[in-house]
C-alpha positions in Angstrom: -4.4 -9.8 -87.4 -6.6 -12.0 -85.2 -5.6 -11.5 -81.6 -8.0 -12.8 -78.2 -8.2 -10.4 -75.3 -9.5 -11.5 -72.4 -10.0 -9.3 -69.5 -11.4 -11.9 -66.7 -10.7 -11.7 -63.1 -9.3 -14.6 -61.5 -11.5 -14.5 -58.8 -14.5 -12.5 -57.7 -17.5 -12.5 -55.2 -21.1 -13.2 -56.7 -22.4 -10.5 -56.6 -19.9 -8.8 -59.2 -20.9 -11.0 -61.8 -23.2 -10.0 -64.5 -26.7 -10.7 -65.2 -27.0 -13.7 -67.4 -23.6 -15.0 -67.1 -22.4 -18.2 -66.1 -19.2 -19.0 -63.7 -17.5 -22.1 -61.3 -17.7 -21.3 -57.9 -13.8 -21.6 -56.6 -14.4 -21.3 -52.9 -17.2 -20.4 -50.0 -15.4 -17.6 -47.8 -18.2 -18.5 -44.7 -18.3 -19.4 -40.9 -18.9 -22.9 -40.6 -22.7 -22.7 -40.3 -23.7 -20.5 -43.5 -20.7 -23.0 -45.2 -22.4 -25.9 -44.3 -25.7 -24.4 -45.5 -24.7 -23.5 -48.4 -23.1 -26.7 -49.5 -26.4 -28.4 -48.8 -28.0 -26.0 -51.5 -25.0 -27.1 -54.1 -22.6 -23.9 -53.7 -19.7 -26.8 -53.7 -16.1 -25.5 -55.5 -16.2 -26.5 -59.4 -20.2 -26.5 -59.2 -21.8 -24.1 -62.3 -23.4 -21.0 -61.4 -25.6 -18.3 -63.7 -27.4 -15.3 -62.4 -30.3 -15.0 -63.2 -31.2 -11.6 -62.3 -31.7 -9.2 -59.2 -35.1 -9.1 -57.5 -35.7 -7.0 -53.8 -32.2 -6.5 -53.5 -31.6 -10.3 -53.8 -29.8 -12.6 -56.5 -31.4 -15.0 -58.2 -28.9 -17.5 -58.9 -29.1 -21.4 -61.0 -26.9 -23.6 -59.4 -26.4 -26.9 -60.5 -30.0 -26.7 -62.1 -31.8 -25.7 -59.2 -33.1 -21.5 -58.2 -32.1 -19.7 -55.7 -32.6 -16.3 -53.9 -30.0 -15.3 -52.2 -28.9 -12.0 -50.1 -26.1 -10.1 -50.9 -24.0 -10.5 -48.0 -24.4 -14.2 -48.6 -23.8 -13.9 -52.2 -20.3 -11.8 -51.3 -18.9 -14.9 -49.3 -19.3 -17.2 -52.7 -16.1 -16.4 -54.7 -16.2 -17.6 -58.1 -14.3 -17.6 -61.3 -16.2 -16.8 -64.8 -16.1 -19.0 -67.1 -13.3 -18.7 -69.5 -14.9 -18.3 -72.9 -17.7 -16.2 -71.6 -17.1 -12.3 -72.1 -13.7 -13.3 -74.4 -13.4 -10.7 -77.5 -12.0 -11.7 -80.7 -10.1 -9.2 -83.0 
């Protein structure tokens, strides 16, 4: 019997995704300043995100084709949905 479980949160901060997997961001939970900044750098809802790794207690994120190193506190305000195949078990 083939059955698909899928154990994916809706939503989630950044900085609970894990290394190497990709996600949309849904929403930038910011004060208008650090929203503004960070939709200059492409953190924009429905843009693609993958992280990279963590380096100096920072996440080093691809957005949209472009690096970044960001802080955790930062990373916390992104919220973001993984995306749906990713993580999916068949069996």
């Amino acid at each position: 019997m083939n059955r698909w479980r899928v154990n994916l949160p809706a939503q989630m901060p950044l900085t609970m995704l894990q290394e190497g997997k990709g996600c949309r961001i849904s929403e930038v939970r910011a004060g208008a300043e650090l929203r503004r900044r960070l939709i200059e750098m492409g953190f924009t809802p429905s843009s693609s995100v993958r992280l990279i790794g963590c380096e100096r207690g920072n996440l080093l994120v691809n957005v949209n084709g472009a690096r970044y190193a960001l802080g955790k506190g930062m990373a916390m305000k992104i919220m973001v949905e993984p995306d749906s195949f990713e993580g999916a078990e068949i069996g």
